[in-house]
N, C-alpha and C positions, 0 to 999 in steps of 0.2 A: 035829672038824675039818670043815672047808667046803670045798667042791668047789673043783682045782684047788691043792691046796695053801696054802689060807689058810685061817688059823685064825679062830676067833671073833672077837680081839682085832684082826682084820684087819691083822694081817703075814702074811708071806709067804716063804721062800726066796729071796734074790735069786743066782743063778751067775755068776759070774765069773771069767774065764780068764784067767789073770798068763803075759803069754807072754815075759817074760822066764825066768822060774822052771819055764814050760812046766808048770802047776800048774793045778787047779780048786780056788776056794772058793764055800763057800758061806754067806751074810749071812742073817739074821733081819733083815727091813728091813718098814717101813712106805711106805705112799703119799705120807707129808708129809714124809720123810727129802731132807733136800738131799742133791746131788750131792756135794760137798764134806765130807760128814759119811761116805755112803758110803764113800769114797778113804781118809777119815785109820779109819775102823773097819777096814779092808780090811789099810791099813798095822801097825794094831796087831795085827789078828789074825795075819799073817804072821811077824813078831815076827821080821825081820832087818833089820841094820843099814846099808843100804844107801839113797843118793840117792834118794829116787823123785818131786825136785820136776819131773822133766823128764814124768812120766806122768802119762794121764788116761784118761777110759772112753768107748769106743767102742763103739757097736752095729752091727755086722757087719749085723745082717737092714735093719737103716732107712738103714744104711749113714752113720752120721751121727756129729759128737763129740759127748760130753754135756759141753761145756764153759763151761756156765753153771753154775759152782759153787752159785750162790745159789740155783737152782731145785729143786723137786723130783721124785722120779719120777713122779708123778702129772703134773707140767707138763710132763714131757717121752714122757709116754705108757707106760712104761716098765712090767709087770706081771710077773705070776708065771712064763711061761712065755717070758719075756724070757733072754739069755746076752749079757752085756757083757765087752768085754776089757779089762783093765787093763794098756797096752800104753805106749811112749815114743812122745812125740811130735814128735820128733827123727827121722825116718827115713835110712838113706843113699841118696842118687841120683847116677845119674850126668847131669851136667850136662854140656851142650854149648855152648858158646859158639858167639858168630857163626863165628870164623874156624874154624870144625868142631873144634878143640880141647878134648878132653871131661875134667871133673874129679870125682873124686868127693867129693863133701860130705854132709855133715846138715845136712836141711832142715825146718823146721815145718812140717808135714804139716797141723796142725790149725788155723791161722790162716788166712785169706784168702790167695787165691793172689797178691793185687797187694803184699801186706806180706810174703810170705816172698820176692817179685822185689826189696822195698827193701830187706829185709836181705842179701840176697847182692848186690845192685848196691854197700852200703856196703862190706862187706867187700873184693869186688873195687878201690873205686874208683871208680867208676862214676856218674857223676852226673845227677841227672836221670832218676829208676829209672824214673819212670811213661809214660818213653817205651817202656820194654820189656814181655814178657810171657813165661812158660811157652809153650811149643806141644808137641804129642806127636808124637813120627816118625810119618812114613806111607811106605807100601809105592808102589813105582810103579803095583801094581792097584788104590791108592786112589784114585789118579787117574782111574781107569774109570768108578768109578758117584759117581752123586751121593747126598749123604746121606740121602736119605727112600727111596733104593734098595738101603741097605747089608750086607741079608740078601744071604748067597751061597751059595751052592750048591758046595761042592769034590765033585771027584774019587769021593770015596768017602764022597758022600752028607751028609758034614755040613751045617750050616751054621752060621755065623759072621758077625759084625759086619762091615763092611770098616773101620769106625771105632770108635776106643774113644768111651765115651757125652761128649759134647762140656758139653752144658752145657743148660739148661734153668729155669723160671721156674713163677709160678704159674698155676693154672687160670686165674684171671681176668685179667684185662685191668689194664694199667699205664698210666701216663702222663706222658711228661716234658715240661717245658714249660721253658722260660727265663727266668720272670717268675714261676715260681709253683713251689710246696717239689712233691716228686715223690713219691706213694702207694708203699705198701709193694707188695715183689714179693718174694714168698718162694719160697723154692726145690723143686722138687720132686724123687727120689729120680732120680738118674741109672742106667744099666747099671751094672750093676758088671762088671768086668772085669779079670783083673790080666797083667799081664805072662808073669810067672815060675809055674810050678805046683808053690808050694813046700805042705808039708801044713799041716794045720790050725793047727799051732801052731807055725810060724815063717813063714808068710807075711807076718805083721804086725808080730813083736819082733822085736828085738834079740837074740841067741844071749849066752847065758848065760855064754857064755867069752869074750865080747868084754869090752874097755874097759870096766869100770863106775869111778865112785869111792864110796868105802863112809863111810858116816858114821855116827855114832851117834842123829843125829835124825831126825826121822817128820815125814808129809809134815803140813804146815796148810791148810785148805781153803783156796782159792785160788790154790796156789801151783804148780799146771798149766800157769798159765798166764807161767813164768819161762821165759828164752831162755837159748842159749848165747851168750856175749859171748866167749868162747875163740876166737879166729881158727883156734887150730891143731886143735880140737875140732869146728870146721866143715869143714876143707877139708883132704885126706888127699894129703900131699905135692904141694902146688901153687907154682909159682913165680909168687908175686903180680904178676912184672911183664907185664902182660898189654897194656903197649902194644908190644911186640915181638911177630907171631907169625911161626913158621915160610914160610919160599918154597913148600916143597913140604910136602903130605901124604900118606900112606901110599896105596898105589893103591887098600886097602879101604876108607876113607874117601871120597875121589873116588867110586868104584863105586857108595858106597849115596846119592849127591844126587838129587836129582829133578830131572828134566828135561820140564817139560809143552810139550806140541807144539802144543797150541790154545789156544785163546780161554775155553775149556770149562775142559779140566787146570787152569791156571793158579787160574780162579775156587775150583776143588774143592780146591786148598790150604790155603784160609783157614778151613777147617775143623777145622784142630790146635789152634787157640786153645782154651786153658784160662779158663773161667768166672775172670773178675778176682775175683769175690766169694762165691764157694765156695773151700773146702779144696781142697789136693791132692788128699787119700784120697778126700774126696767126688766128685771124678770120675773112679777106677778108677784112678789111680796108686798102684799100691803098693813097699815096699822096693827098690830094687837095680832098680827100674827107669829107662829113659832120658827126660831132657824136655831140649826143646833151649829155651835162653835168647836172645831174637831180639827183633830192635828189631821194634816194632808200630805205632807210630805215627812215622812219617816227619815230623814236626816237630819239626828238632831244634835245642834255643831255650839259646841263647847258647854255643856250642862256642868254648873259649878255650884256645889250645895250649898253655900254660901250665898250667892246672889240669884239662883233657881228654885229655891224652896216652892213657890209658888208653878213653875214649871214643872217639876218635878213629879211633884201630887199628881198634875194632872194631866202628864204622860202616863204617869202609872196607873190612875183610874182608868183612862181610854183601851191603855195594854190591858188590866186587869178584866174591865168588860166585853172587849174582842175576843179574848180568852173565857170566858164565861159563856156568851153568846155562840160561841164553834164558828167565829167570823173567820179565824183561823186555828188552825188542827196542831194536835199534841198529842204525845203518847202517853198512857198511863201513869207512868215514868215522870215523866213532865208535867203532867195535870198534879200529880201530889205534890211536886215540888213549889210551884206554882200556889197552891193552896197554904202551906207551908211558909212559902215569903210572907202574901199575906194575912194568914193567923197571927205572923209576927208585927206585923205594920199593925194591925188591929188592935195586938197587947198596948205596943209600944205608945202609939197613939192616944190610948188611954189614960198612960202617966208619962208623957214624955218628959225627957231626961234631955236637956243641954250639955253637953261634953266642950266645954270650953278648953282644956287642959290639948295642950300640945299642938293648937291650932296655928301657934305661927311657928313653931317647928315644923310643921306641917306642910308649908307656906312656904319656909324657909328650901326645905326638902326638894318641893316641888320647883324649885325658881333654880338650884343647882343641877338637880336632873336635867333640866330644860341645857342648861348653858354648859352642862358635858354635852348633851347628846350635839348640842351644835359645833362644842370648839374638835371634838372624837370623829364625831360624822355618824350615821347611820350603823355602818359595818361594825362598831368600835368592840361590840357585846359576843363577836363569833366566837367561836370557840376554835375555828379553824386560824391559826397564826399569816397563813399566806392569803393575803387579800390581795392577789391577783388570779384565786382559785374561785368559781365559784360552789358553795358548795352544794353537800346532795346527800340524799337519802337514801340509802338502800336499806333492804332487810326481805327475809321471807316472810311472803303473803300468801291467801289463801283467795285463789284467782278465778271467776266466773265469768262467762258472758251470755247472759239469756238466751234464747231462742222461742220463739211460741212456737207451742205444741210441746216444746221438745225441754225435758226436764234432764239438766245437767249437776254434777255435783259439783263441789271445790275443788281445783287443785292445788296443789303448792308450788308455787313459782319463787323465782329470787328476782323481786323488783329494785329498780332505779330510778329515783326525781332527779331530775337535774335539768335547769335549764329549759323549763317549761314542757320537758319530754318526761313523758313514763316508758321508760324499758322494763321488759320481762325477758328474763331468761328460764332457761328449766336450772338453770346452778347457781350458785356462787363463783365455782370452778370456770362455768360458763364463761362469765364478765371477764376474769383473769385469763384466761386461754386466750381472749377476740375474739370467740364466738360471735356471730352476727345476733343482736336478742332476737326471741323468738316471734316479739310483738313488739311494735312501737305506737305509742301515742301522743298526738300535741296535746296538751292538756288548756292549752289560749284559750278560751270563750266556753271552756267544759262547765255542766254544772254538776256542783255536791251536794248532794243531801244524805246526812246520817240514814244510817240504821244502826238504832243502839237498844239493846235491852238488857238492861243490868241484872235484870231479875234472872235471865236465863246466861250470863256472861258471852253478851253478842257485842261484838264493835266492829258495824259493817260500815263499809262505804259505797254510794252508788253514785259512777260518775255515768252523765253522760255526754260523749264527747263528740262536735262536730267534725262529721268528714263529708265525703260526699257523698249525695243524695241522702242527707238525711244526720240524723244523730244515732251513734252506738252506742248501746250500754253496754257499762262495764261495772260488776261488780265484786268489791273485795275484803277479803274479813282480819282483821288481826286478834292477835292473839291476849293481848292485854290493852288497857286503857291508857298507857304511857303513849305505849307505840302508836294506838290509834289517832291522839291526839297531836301525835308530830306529821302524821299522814295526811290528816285530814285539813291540817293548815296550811302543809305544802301544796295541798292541789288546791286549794282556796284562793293562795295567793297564784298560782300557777294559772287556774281561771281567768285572773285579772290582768294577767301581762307579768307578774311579778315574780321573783325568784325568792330563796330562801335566805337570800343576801338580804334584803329587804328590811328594816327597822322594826317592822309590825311581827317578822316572825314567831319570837319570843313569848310577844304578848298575847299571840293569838292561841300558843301552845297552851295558855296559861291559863287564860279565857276557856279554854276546850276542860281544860283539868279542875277548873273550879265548878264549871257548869256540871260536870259530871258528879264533882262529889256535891252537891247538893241535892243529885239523888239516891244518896244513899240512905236509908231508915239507920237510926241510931240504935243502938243497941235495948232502948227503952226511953219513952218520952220522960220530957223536963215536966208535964202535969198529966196528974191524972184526968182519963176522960170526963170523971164524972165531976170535976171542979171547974169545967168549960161547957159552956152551950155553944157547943157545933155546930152547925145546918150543913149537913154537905152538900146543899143546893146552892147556898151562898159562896163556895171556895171550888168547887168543879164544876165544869162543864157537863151536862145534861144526858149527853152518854155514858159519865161515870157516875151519874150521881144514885143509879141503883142497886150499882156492885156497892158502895159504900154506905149504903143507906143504914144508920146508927151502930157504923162501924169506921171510928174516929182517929183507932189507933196509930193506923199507920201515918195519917195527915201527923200528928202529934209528935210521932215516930221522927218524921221530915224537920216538926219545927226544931228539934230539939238542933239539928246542924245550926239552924241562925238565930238561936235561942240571944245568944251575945250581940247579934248586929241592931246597932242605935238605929229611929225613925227612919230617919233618911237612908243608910247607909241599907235599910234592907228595899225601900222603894228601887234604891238603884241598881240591887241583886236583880229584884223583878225586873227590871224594864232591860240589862243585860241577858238576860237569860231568854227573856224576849224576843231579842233582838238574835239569840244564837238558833233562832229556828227557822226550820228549812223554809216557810212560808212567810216569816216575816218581810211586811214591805212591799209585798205584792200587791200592786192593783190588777184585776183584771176585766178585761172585756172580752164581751161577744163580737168575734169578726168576724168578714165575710173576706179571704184574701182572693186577690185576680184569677180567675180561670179554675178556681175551686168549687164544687158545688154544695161542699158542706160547711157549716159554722163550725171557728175553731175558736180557742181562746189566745189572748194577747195579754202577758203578763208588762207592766211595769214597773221598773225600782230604780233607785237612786243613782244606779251606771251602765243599765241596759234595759233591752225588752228583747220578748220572749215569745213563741210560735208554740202553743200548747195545744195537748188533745182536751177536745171538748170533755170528756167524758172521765178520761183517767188523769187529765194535769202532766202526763209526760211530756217533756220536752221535745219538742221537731227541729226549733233553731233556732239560735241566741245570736243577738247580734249589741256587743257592747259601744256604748258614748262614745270610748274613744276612738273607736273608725266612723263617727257619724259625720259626714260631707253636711250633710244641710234636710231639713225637711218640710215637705210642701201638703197645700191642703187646697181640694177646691170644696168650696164650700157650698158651691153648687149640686153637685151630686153625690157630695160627704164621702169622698174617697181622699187617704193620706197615703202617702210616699214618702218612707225613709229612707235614706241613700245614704249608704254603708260602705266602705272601704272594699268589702267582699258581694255586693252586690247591694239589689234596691229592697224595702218592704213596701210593699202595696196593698191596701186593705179598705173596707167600709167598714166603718162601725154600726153595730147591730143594737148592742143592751144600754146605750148611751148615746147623746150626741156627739160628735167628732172631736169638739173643739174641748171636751173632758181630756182626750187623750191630748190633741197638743199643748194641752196646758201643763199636763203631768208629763211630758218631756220639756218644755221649755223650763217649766219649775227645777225640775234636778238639774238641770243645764246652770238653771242661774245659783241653785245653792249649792254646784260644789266651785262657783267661782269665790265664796267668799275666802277671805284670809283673816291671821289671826290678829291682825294688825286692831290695837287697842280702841286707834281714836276712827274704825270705820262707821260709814254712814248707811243707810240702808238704800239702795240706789234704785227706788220704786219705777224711774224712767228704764233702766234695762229687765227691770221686772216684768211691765209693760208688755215691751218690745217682743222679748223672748215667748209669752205667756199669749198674746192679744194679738199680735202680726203687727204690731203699730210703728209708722215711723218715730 
């Protein structure tokens, strides 16, 4: 015999722990033995008659599946002093939905985390899985440190992670580009960490008195790799209709949400995200632990009340408790509106009402709009006759541009959109003479964000706009809410490369004018306060909830504008209104950029990212998808580089692991490739590719 336990004929002992059976065997195996040939020797040597297509072998120390049947130990490193478990790979979780409603199910643990999010989004319902993702709870001290600071120090000496191990890549350096296939990026061993501190040999199985079904066939290689297609073998006492959730939740549910107070908090959340393209188990999720199921990418592409009912709900729960939680900011204004939608979801909900009447006129409606706007073309709706002009906007504004220190009033200018440029003049007369204006600006890559206060008759807009060395603000007021909302759509689409030619102008105008009158208070609510139990803890956010405390009126005051909108149709006010705000869709992190010595933030959203102050959320520098060349990551020393038509971004990530953010660019990358084409397939290999670095 040969050192180490291997014989001459070089086999070897291989150990194996069945933790179903909570049993050790041990195999006479070779180094060119597939994985697959292991399993069915394992199954015969066991010699009971029992399922075992749902199991496969796991290494505890590499922390890894060996679920390449066709390979051998040898290719998967595997030697003498190796112990693999022969374990299911179904495990139970408890799952939490958006609207904080938790279910317990069986989950494939050993598949990629983005394919076991499609099979439970089908199960639910749920369409459009790859809008969502796994995330892992976190404590409100997670919010404290950021992740390259996550050792802690407790009380009596320990220390501990403040994050379970998030996710990780290879030593070397990746590269994605948009013109060209993307090199491999393999994964390297995360923390291990488990929740639960169950012993050795039930941390990972299934308990031997549970559910099995017993059969008299033995497993065939390959067949580890079969799912549960059982709805009820998935999901343990669930009421599938999941476009209904409860008004209230238990007050310990409320208790454990997170609420971040800064600019900071808020970034260090995005760090629960689960690796799309790793296992569960492979990053410290084990058995009967919790992962919460959360929309992740905020593009959400073709929501039809008709076949999204179930999506629907619970976008709008997610939006309604980010709003709640101050995940992202609103103004007074907007918190009552907000509150307002849903006191109306709430009634409706209650006695809901099916409107069948008019729905395939409806239908009908919608399928001609479609097939003008294609045989007309975009332009078809100007109002301008010569569609070889493009048009533009002028009118007098009321024109600033900050200074610190130095306190400036309004003036009054006669501005011009056209053409992605803002002119100013001091006239009207000005423009007509040739006057040269007196200010010009590209408005490409500028961003908008209101300031609106109806209460005081404010319609500001604060653009800030890239030049050089930096971004200028610019800010401007108009004089009523028409005008503000034809301004405010032209620099929107101006932002994005777009002109006022554009298809969406109209609708954006429109979008601006409804969002607005929904906050106006009616002249007197549709119910008296005292035939409603309000909580205005339940419907605002926690900075308002003292100015309003058992003063109902004005909430009531709001409901009475969507007092007429059916279930659905006010979720979809909420989740619109939502979506019209300045913060919506931001992800953000703590960065470190090149040759900087302070931490800055980096926003991302669904067509660019963003160079923010740590402290105030100003913008420094936007750089949109559409000039993005390709972007790289060495995952070595967790530095990325984006390269941009107008130059590179180079940054470490601080409040997160790296491969957070290349995920959240390659993710918007790959949803706005889809199309509306009926019969498309969900194309999980460029999901991958774009998301993981994978060839």
């Amino acid at each position: 015999m040969i050192t180490n336990g291997v014989l001459a004929d070089g086999s070897w002992e291989l150990k194996v722990f069945v933790t179903d059976l909570q049993l050790d065997r041990s195999l006479r195996v070779k180094g060119d033995v597939h994985i697959g040939g292991v399993m069915l020797r394992l199954v015969e040597d066991l010699e009971m008659a029992i399922d075992w297509s749902d199991h496969a072998l796991w290494w505890p120390e590499k922390n890894m599946w060996l679920s390449r049947t066709r390979s051998t130990l040898d290719q998967y490193g595997v030697q003498a002093d190796a112990i693999l478990w022969f374990t299911p790979m179904h495990k139970m979780l408890k799952i939490q939905l958006p609207d904080l409603r938790s279910i317990d199910c069986r989950v494939d643990c050993s598949v990629k985390t983005f394919n076991a999010v499609v099979t439970i989004c089908k199960e639910l319902g749920i369409r459009h899985p790859e809008e969502l993702s796994f995330a892992k709870p976190l404590e409100p001290d997670d919010l404290k440190y950021n992740y390259k600071d996550r050792k802690r120090t407790h009380a009596n000496g320990s220390t501990t992670d403040s994050y379970l191990a998030n996710t990780s890549t290879s030593t070397t350096s990746s590269n994605n580009s948009l013109d060209k296939s993307v090199p491999n990026c393999a994964p390297i061993t995360p923390i291990k960490t488990s929740h639960h501190s169950h012993s050795h040999s039930d941390s990972i199985g299934t308990p031997l008195n549970s559910s099995a079904t017993y059969r008299k066939g033995s497993l065939a290689p390959g067949s580890p790799n079969s799912t549960f297609n059982s709805l009820n073998a998935s999901f343990s006492g669930l009421d599938l209709s999941q476009s209904m959730s409860p008004s209230q939740l238990t007050p310990d549910v409320k208790a454990r949400s997170l609420r971040p107070k800064s600019l900071a908090e808020k970034a260090r959340m995005n760090v629960r995200w689960l690796n799309s393209s790793m296992s569960i188990m492979e990053q410290g999720i084990r058995e009967f632990s919790t992962l919460l199921l959360r929309y992740k990418f905020y593009s959400f592409y073709d929501l039809n009340p008709k076949l999204d009912q179930v999506r629907i709900n619970q976008i709008y729960e997610q939006a309604k408790w980010e709003l709640l939680n101050e995940e992202i900011d609103c103004t007074e204004d907007e918190a009552v509106m907000f509150a307002a939608l849903q006191l109306q979801v709430n009634l409706t909900s209650a006695s809901p009402q099916t409107d069948e009447t008019g729905e395939e006129e409806d239908d009908i409606d919608a399928a001609l709009n479609e097939l003008q706007m294609t045989l007309e073309g975009p332009n078809a709706n100007l109002s301008s006759g010569d569609i070889t002009q493009v048009p533009e906007l002028s009118d007098y504004l009321r024109y600033m541009r900050p200074r610190r220190f130095i306190l400036k009033g309004f003036k009054r200018y006669w501005f011009v959109c056209k053409d992605l440029q803002l002119l100013c003049y001091k006239s009207a007369d000005d423009r007509k003479s040739g006057i040269p204006p007196h200010h010009k600006f590209n408005l490409k890559g500028c961003e908008v964000t209101p300031d609106v206060n109806l209460q005081q008759d404010k319609f500001g807009i604060r653009l800030e706009i890239p030049e050089d060395g930096g971004m200028t603000e610019l800010c401007l007021r108009c004089d009523k809410e028409t005008q503000y909302a034809h301004w405010v759509a032209a620099c929107r689409l101006a932002s994005k490369g777009k002109t006022m030619a554009d298809a969406s102008y109209d609708s954006e105008v429109k979008n601006i004018l409804n969002f607005l009158s929904l906050q106006k208070p009616a002249a007197e609510p549709a119910f008296e306060p005292s035939n409603l139990d309000v909580d205005v803890e339940d419907y605002l956010p926690h900075k308002y909830t003292r100015k309003y405390k058992g003063k109902t009126n004005r909430i009531l005051e709001a409901q009475t504008n969507v007092k007429d909108l059916p279930l659905i149709e006010a979720k979809l006010g909420y989740i619109r209104a939502w979506q019209n705000l300045p913060w919506f869709g931001v992800h953000l992190f703590v960065v470190r950029f090149t040759n900087q010595k302070k931490d800055e933030l980096l926003g991302v959203t669904n067509n660019r990212i963003m160079r923010m102050d740590l402290n105030t959320g100003d913008h420094i520098k936007t750089w949109r998808f559409s000039t993005m060349k390709a972007w790289n990551v060495n995952w070595e020393i967790k530095h990325m580089m984006v390269q941009f038509e107008e130059g590179n971004a180079i940054f470490s990530v601080i409040s997160a692991d790296c491969k957070v953010v290349h995920e959240f660019i390659g993710g918007y990358i790959f949803l706005s490739m889809r199309s509306k084409e009926a019969n498309q397939s969900l194309n999980e290999d460029m999901f991958h590719k774009l998301t993981g670095g994978q060839d």
